[in-house]
C-alpha positions as CSV (number, residue, x, y, z in Angstrom):
1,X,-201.1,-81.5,112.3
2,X,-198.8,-79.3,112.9
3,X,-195.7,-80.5,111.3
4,X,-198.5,-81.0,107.7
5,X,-199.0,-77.2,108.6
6,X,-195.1,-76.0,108.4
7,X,-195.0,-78.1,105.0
8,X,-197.9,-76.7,103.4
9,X,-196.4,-73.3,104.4
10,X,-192.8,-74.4,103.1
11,X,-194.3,-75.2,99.9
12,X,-196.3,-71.9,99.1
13,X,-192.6,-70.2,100.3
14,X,-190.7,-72.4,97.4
15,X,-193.1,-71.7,94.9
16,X,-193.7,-68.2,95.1
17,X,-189.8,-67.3,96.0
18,X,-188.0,-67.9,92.6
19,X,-184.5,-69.0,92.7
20,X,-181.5,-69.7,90.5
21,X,-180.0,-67.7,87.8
22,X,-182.3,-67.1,84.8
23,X,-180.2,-65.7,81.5
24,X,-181.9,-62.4,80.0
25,X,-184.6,-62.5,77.2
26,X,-182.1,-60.6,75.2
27,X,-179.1,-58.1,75.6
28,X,-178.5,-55.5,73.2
29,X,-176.9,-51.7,72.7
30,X,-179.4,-49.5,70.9
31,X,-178.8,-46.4,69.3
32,X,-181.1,-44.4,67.3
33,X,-182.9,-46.6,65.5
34,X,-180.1,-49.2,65.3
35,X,-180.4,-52.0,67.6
36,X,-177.0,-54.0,67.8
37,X,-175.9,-57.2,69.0
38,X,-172.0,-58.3,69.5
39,X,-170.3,-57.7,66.1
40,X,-172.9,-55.1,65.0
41,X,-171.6,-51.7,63.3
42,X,-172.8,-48.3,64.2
43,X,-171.8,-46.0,61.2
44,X,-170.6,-42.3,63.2
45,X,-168.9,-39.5,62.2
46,X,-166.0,-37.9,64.6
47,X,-167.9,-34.9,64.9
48,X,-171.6,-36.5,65.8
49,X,-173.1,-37.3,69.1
50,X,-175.4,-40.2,70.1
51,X,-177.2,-41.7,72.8
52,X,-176.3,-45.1,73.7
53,X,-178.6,-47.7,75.4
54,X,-177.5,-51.2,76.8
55,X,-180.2,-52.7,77.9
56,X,-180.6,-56.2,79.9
57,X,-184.1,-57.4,79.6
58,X,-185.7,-60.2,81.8
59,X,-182.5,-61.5,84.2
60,X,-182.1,-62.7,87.4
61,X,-180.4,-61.9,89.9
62,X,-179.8,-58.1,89.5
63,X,-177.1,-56.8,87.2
64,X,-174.5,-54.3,86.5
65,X,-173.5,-52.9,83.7
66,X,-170.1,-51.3,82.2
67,X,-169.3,-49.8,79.3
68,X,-165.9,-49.3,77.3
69,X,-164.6,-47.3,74.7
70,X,-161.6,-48.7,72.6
71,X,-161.0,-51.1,75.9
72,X,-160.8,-48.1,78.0
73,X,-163.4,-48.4,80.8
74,X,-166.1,-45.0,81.1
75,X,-167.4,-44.3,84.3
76,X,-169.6,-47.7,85.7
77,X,-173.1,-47.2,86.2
78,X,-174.0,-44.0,83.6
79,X,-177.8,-43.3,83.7
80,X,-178.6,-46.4,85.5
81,X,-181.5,-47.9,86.3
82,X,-183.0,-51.5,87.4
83,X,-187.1,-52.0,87.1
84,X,-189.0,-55.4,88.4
85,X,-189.9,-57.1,84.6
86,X,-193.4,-58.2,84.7
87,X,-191.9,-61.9,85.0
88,X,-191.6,-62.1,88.5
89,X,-188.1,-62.0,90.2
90,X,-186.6,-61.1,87.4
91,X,-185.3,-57.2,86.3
92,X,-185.0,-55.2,83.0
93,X,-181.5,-52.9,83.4
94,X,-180.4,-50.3,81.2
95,X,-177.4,-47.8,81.4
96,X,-176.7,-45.0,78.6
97,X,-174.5,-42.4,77.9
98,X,-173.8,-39.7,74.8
99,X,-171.2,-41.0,72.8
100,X,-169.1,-39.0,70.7
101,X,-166.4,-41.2,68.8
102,X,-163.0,-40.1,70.4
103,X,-161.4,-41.8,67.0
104,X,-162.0,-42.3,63.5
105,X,-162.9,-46.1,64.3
106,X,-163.3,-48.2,67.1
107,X,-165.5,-50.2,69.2
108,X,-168.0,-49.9,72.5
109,X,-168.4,-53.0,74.8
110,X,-171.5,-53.2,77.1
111,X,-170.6,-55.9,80.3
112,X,-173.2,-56.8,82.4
113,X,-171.8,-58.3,85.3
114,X,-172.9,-59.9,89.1
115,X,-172.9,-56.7,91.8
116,X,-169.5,-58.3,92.5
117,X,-168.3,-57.3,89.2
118,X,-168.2,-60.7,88.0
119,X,-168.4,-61.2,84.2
120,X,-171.3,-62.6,82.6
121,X,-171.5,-61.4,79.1
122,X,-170.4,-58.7,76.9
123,X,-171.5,-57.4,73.9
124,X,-168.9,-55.4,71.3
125,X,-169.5,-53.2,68.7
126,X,-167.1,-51.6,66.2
127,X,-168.0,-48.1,64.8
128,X,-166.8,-45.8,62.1
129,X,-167.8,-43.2,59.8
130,X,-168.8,-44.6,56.1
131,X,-167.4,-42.2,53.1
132,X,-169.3,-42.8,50.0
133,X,-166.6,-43.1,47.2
134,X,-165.0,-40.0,45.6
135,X,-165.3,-41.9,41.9
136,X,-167.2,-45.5,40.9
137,X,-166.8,-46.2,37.4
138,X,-166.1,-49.5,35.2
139,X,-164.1,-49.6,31.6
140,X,-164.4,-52.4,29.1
141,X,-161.2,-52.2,27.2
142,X,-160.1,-49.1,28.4
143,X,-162.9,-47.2,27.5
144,X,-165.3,-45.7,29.9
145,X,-168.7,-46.8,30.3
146,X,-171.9,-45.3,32.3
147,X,-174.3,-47.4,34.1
148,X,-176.1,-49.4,32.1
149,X,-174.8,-48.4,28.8
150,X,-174.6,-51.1,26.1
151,X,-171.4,-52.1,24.0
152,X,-171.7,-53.9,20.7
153,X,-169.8,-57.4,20.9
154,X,-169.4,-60.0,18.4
155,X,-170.2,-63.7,19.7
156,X,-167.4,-65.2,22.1
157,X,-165.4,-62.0,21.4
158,X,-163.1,-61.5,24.9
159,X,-163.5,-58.2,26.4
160,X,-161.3,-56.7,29.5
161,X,-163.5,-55.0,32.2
162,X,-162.1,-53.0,34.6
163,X,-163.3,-51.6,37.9
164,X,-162.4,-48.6,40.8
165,X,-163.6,-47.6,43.7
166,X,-161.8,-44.2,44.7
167,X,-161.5,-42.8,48.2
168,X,-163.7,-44.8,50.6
169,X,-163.9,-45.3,54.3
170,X,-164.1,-48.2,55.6
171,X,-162.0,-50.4,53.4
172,X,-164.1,-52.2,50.4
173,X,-163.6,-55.0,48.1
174,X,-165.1,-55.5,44.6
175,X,-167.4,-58.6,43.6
176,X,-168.1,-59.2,39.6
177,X,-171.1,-61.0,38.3
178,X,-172.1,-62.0,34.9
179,X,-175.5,-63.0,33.3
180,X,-176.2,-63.1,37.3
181,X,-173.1,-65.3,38.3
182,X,-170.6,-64.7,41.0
183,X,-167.0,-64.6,39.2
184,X,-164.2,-64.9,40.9
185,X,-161.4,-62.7,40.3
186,X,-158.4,-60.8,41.8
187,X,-158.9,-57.4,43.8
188,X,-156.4,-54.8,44.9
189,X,-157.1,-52.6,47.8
190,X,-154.6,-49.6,48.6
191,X,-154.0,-46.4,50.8
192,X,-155.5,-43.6,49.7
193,X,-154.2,-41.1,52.9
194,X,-156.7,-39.1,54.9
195,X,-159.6,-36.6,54.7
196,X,-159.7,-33.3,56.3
197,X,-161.9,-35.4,59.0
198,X,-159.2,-37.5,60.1
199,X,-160.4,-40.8,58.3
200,X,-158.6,-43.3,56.2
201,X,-159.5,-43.4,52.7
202,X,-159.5,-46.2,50.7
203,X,-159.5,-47.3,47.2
204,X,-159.7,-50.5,45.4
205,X,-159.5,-51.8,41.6
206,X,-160.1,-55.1,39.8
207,X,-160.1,-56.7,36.2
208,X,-162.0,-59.4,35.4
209,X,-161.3,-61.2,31.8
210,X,-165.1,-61.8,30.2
211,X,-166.1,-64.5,27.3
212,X,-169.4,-63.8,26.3
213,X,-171.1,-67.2,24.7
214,X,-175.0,-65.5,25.0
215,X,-176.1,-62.9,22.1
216,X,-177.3,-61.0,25.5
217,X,-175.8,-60.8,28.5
218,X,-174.7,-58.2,31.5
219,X,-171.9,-57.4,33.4
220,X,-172.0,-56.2,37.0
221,X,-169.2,-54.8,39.4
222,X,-170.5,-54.3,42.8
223,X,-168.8,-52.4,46.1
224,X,-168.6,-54.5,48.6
225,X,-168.1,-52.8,52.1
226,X,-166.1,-55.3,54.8
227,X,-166.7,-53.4,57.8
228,X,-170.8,-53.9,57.5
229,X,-170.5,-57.0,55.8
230,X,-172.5,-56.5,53.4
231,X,-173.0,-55.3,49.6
232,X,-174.4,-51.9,49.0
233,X,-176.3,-50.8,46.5
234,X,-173.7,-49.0,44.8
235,X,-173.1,-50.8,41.2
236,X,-172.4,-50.6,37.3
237,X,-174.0,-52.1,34.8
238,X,-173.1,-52.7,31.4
239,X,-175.3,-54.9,28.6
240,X,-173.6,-57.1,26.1
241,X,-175.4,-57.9,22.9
């Protein structure tokens, strides 16, 4: 009876005590309303200030948390905190700080690590300040053309279309499509030295050799900007016919 007693009680005790090592719901640095995972981009100027969250959500056991600036460790534990989740035995953690870029570009790491300062996983983030382009402009045949103009062509008549983007940060590339196609084609990016900020300006130019064989048709050069990954809405237009 007695030994059916301390196994009932055993049992309750292993069911209601949770144990073992339970990965977090999700990791993530948030700031503003950006909320960025490892190889994220947070666009800030040199001269702005804001607040950055890492937050652990939903781990067990307990963690700690560091942060780092261009691999250069800040002070552990800034505006820490650890709260019980609403799963039990496991803990949300979140640690922030006002960042103020100490360079032009860069990147932030958020470790959470064991309370012996063993790694677990780390999440890094490159930032930099984005410069919208000094001058964006296209020329078919060495004449310059507005967005969305329309040049006169004669069927399968080659034209020559040339593209610039002037004095951007971070460095861009160039993409070309026609009647909605990707082309491919060459791209040259160069140095374009500093603004009174501190950052490195960029330009880049391409030429792309086009064949119309439609009455109607378009040409598109778009900016493409590598540090985001992504195309922006910056573009030029031009209509064939």
């Amino acid at each position: 009876m007695t030994q059916g007693i301390l196994c009932c009680i055993f049992l309750c005790l292993l069911l209601s005590c949770p144990t073992g090592l339970v990965s977090p719901k999700s990791f993530y640095i948030l700031s503003g309303d950006l909320n960025l995972t490892d190889g994220d981009y947070l666009p800030i100027k040199m001269s702005q200030t804001e607040k950055c969250s890492c937050n652990v959500i939903g781990v067990r056991p307990k963690n700690n948390i560091k942060w780092f600036v261009n691999n250069v460790e800040y002070a552990t534990d800034i505006n820490y905190s650890a709260e019980d989740s609403v799963d039990q035995g496991t803990f949300n953690i979140h640690s922030s700080f006002q960042f103020q870029p100490p360079t032009v570009s860069g990147t932030i790491t958020c470790e959470r690590t064991t309370t012996a300062s063993v790694l677990q996983e780390s999440i890094e983030v490159r930032f930099s300040a984005h410069v919208a382009p000094k001058l964006f402009y296209m020329m078919v045949d060495g004449i310059n053309v507005t967005n969305g103009e329309q040049q006169l062509l004669e069927a399968d008549q080659p034209i020559k279309v040339f593209c610039q983007v002037l004095e951007t940060h971070p460095e861009n590339s160039i993409s070309w499509w026609v009647d909605g196609i990707l082309q491919e084609s060459s791209v040259t990016p160069y140095y374009s030295g500093y603004n009174l900020e501190g950052q490195r300006l960029h330009s880049t130019n391409s030429t792309l050799n086009v064949y119309p064989h439609a009455v109607n048709g378009s040409v598109e050069c778009f900016e493409v900007r590598w540090a985001e990954l992504s195309e922006t809405e910056l573009y030029c237009t031009i209509l064939l016919s």
